[in-house]
C-alpha positions in Angstrom: 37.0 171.2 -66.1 37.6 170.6 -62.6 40.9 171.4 -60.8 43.2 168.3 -60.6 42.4 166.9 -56.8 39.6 169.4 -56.3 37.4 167.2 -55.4 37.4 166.3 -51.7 37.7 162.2 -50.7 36.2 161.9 -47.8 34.1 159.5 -45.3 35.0 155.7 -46.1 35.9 156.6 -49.4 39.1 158.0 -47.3 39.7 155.5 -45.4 39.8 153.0 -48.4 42.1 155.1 -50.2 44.9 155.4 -46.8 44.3 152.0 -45.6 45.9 150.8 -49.3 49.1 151.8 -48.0 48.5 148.4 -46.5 47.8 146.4 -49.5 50.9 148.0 -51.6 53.3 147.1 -48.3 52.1 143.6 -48.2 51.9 142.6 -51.3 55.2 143.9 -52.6 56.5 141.5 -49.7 54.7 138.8 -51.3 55.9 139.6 -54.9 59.6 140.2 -54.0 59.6 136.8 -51.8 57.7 134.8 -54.3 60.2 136.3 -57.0 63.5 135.5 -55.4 64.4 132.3 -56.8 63.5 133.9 -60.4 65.5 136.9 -59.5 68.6 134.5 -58.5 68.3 132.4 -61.2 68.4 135.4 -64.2 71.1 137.3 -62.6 72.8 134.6 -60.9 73.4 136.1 -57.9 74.7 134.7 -54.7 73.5 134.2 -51.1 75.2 138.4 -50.4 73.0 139.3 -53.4 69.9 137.6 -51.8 70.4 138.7 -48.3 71.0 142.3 -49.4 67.6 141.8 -51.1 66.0 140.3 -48.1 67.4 142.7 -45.4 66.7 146.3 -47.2 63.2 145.3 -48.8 59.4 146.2 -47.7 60.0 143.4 -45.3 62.7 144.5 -43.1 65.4 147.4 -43.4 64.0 149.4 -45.8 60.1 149.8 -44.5 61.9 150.4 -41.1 63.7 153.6 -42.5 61.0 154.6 -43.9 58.9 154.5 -41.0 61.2 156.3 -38.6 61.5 159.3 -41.3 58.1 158.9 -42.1 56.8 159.2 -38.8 58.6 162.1 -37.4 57.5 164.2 -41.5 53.6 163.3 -40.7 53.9 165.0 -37.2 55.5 167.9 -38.4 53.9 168.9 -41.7 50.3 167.0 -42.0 49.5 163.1 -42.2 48.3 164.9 -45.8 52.4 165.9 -46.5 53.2 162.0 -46.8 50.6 161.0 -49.3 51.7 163.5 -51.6 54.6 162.1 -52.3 55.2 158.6 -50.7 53.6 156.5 -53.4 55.1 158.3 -56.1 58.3 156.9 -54.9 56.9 153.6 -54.8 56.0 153.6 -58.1 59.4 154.7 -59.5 60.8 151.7 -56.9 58.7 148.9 -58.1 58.8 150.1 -61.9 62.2 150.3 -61.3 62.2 146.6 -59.9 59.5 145.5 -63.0 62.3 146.4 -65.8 65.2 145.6 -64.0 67.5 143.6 -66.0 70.7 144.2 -63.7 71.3 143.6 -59.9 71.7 147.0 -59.1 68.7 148.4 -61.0 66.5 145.4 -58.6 68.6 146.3 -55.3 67.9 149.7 -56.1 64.4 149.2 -56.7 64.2 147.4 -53.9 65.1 150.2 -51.4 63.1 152.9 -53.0 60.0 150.7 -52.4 61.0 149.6 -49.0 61.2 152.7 -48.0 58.6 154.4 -49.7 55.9 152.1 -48.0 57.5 152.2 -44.4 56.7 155.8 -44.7 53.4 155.4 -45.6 52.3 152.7 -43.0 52.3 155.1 -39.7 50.6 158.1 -41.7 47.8 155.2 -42.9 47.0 154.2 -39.3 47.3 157.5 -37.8 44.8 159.3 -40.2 42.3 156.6 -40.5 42.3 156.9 -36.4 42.3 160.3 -36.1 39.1 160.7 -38.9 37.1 157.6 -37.7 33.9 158.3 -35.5 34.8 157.2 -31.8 32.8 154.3 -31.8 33.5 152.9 -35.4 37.5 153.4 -35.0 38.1 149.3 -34.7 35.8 149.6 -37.8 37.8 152.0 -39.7 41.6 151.0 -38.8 40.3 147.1 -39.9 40.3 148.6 -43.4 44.1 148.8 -43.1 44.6 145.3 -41.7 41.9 144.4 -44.5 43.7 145.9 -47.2 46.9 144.1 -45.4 45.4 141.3 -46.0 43.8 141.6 -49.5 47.3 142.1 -50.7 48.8 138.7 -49.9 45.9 137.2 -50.9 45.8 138.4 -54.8 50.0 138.6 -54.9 49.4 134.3 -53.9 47.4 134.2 -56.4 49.0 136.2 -59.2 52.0 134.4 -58.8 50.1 130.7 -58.9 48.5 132.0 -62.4 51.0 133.9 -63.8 53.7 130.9 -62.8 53.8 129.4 -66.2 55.7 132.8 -68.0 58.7 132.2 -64.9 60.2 136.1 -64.2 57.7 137.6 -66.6 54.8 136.7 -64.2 56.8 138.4 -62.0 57.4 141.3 -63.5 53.3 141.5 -64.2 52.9 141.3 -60.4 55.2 144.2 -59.7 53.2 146.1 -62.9 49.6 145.3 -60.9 51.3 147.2 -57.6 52.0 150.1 -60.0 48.5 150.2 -61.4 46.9 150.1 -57.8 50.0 152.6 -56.4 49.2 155.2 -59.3 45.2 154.8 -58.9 45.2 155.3 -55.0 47.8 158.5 -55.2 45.0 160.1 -57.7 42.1 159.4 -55.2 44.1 160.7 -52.1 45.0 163.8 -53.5 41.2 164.8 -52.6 41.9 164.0 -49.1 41.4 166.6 -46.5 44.2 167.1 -43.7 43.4 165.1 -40.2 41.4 167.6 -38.3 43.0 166.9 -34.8 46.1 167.3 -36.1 45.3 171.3 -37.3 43.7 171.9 -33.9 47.0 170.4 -32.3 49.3 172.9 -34.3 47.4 175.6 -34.0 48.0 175.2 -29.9 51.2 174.4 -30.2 51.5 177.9 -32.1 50.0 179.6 -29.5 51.4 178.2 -26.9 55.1 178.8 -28.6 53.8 182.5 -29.0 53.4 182.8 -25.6 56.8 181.8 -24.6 56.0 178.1 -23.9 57.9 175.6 -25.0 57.0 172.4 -24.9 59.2 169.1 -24.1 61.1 167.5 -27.1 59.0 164.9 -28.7 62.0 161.9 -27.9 62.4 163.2 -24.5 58.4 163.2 -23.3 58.4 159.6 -25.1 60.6 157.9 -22.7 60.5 160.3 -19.9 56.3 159.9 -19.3 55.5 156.8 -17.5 51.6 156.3 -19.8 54.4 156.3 -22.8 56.6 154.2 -21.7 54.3 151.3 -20.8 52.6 152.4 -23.9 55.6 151.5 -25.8 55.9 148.2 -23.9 52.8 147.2 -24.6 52.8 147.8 -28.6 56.1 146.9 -29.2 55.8 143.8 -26.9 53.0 142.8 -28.7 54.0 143.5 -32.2 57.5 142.7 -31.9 56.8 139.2 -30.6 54.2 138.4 -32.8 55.9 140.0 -36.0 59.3 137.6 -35.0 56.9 134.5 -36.1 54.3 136.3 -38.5 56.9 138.5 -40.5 59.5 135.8 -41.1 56.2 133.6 -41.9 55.4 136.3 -44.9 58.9 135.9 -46.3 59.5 132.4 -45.7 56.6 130.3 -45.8 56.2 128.8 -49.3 60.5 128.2 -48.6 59.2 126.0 -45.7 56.2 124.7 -46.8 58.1 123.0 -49.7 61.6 122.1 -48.4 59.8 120.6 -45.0 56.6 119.6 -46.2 57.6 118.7 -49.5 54.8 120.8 -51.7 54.9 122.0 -55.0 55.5 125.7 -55.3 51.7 125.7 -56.6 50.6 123.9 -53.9 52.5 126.3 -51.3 51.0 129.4 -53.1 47.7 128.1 -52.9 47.7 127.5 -49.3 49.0 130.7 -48.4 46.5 132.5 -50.1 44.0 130.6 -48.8 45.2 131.6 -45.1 45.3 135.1 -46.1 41.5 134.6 -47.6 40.8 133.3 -44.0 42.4 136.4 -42.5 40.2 138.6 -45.1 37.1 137.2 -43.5 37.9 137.3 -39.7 39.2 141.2 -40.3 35.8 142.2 -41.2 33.4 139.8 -39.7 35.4 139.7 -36.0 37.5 142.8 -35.8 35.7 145.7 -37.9 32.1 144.5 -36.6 33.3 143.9 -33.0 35.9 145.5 -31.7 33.9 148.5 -31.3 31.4 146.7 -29.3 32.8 143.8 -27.1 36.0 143.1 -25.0 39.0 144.0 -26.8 40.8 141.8 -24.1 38.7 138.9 -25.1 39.5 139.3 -28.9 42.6 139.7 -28.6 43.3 136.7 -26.7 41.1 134.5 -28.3 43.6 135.3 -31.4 46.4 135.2 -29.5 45.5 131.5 -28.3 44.7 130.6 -31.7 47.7 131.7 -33.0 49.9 129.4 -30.2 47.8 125.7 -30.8 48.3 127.1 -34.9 51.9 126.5 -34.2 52.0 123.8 -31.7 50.2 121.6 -34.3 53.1 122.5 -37.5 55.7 122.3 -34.9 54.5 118.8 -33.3 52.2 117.4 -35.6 54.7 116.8 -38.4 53.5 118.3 -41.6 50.5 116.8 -43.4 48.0 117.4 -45.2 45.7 117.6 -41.5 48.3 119.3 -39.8 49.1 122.4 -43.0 45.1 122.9 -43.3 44.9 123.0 -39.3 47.2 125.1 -39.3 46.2 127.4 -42.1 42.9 127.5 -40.3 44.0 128.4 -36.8 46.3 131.0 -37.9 44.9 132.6 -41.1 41.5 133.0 -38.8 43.4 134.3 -35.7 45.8 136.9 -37.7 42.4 138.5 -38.8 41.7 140.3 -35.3 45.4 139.7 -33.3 48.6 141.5 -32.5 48.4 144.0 -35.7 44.7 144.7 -36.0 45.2 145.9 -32.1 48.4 147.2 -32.7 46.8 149.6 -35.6 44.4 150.7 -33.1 46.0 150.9 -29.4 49.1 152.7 -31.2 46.8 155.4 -32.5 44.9 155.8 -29.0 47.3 155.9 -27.3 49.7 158.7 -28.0 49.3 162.1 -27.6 48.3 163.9 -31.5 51.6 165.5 -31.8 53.7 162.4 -31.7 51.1 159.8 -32.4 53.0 159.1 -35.9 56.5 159.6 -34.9 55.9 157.0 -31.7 54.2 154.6 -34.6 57.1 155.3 -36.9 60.0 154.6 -34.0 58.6 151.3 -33.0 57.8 150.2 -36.3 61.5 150.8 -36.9 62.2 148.5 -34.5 60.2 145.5 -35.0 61.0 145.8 -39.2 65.0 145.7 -37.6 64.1 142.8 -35.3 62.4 141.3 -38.3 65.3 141.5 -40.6 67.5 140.0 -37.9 65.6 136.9 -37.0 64.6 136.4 -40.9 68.7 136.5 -41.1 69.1 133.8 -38.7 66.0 131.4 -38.9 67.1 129.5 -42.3 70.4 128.7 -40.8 68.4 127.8 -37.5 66.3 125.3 -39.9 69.5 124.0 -41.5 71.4 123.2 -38.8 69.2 122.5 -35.6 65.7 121.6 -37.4 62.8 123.2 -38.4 61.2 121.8 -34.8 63.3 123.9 -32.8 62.5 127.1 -35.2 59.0 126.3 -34.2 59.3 125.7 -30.3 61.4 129.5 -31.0 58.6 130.8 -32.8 55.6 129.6 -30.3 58.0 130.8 -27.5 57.9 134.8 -29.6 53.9 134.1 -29.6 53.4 133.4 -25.8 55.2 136.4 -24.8 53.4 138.2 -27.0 50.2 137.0 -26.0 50.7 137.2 -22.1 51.6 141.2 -22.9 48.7 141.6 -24.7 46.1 140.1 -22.2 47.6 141.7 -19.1 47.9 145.2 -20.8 44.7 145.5 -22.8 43.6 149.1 -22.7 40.2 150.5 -22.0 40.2 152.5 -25.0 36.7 151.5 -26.3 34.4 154.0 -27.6 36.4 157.0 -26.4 37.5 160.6 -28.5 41.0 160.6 -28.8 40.7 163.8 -27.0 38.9 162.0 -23.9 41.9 159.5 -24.0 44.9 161.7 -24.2 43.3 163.5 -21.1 42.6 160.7 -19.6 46.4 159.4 -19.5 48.4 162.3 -20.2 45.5 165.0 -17.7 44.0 168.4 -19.5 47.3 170.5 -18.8 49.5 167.6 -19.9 49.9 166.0 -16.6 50.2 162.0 -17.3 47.8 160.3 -15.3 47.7 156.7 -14.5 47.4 154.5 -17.5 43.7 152.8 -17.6 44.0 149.0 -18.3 41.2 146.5 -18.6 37.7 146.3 -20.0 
């Protein structure tokens, strides 16, 4: 009988397996937002319970621990070291959350998971970056945003079918992410550790046996110019986008029926059909192209498209027109925008032996700035108006998309080796950061 996780996963069969980091992250913050009201109503909690909830789940506090830890534990022992134990947190959090029939067994629950998959996320777009041929990489990290987007889409429609059994269908839901957590842990256990990321230890090793030290990771991060407008680009660009698209995950069937007036079904339904949308235009426009157009042009085609998506809910009133426009425009557009590039640029552009703790700090901060804004927009809605929410929410998507056209790298079809040397020079020199394509 073979050895237990003797045989090697490797090729796209890797990729898969990493990239469903993605799915697990997204849908628990589809099954924990579509479950609130449930939740409140069986352990009749109040609005400190729910924010609690809200603020420490996959969605906001807790992935942003995670990822900070995570991060810095994937550049110091292996991008292999995380997936050995992260999701079988993940599955004592949301089993934990399944059969929870107290509120501190669900808050509990709750931050076990949240942190579990913010530790996972960096490590997933960090190894599928650092395995993927040079000019499939757009082709390979689109598995994660794929997978991101998978998730949604089946959590929608889970919760749709399973509606009729109330918290049970819930429960079910939390069951399925235990099933898929328990069945990708068993395939990544074949996984191989990131080559790069051996070759980048073993110099570091010799270079520490010679006497040389090198620079604390925090310090070169800020202190090296490429970095810093590194770090201005991504976070710029996933930050703003995320302050509109995050709070959208969490809040979207609450607005769609309390401003539009839909039936919980009929807000679950059109949600997962925007997340179908987003299914297609990840594989058809970013995993086929990127790799082989203007990654300026894509991503400010999205960008656009993301902007008239909200000018016509914020404007338009909400209709039947104006929700399917809507869907349309920015279910299509989220498929190849600000975290499709983000997973890419924020794995090209770092050097190897911080490339997952830079991914882990910034996703930090956009999950904090998430949890702060998702904190403040219902009482925005409540007492000035779900227009101005809007008119705040297009504002967070044209800042996001002038950073992202200006700043665009030239990253395309380049090792990861040819653009470290590039930006940071062969002896570690930083060189002038290349922008445009």
């Amino acid at each position: 009988m073979a050895k237990f996780g003797s045989k090697k996963t490797t090729g796209w069969k890797a990729t898969i397996s990493v990239a469903m980091a993605n799915y697990i992250e997204a849908g628990s913050i589809i099954a924990a937002a579509s479950s609130l009201t449930l939740w409140q109503t069986y352990l009749h909690l109040d609005s400190t319970a729910i924010g609690l909830l809200s603020a420490l789940s996959a969605n906001a506090f807790g992935a942003a621990i995670g990822a900070l830890f995570g991060g810095h534990l994937c550049d110091k022992y292996g991008r292999k070291f995380i997936y050995a134990y992260d999701l079988l947190a993940y599955m004592a959090g949301v089993l934990l959350i399944a059969l929870s029939v107290n509120f501190p067994m669900l808050l509990i629950g709750t931050i076990i998971t949240g942190i579990s998959v913010g530790a996972g996320v960096p490590a997933s777009w960090t190894y599928i970056a650092e395995e993927a041929p040079s000019d499939k990489r757009a082709a390979h990290v689109g598995t994660a945003q794929l997978a991101w987007s998978i998730g949604p889409m089946i959590t929608f429609i889970l919760a749709v079918l399973l509606a009729p059994l109330g918290l049970l269908g819930s429960r079910i839901i939390f069951l399925h992410l235990l099933v898929i957590a328990f069945i990708t842990w068993y395939i990544r256990q074949g996984l191989s550790e990131s080559a790069i990321w051996k070759e980048g230890k073993e110099k570091e090793e010799r270079a520490r046996k010679a006497g040389k030290a090198s620079q604390g990771t925090i310090k070169q991060l800020f202190s090296l110019k490429p970095n810093r407008e590194a770090l201005f680009l991504l976070i710029g660009i996933y930050l703003f986008w995320n302050l509109t698209a995050g709070a959208m995950g969490y809040f979207m069937p609450y607005i769609y029926e309390n401003v539009g007036g839909l039936t919980n079904t009929q807000a679950n339904l059109l949600q997962a059909f925007l997340w179908g949308l987003t299914v297609l235009t990840t594989y058809v426009v970013f995993m086929k192209l990127a790799d082989k157009y203007s990654r300026r042009f894509l991503f400010g085609l999205g960008a656009v498209m993301g902007v008239a998506a909200w000018l016509i809910l914020t404007f338009a009133g909400m209709n039947w027109f104006s929700l399917f426009a809507f869907v349309i425009l920015w279910g299509s557009a989220a498929g190849f925008g600000a975290q499709a590039f983000y997973g890419l640029w924020a794995s090209e552009l770092f050097p190897t032996r911080y490339r997952a703790g830079a991914q882990g700090l910034m996703y930090f901060l956009v999950r904090f700035g998430i949890a702060i804004w998702s904190f403040l927009l219902p009482t925005v809605m409540d007492s000035l108006g779900f227009k101005v929410a809007g008119i705040v929410m297009i504002t967070f998507l044209v800042i996001h998309s002038i950073i992202g056209i200006l700043l665009a790298p030239n990253t395309k079809g380049k090792t990861l080796k040819e653009i470290e040397e590039e930006r940071f020079g062969s002896n570690g020199e930083p060189e002038k950061m290349v922008a445009g394509e």
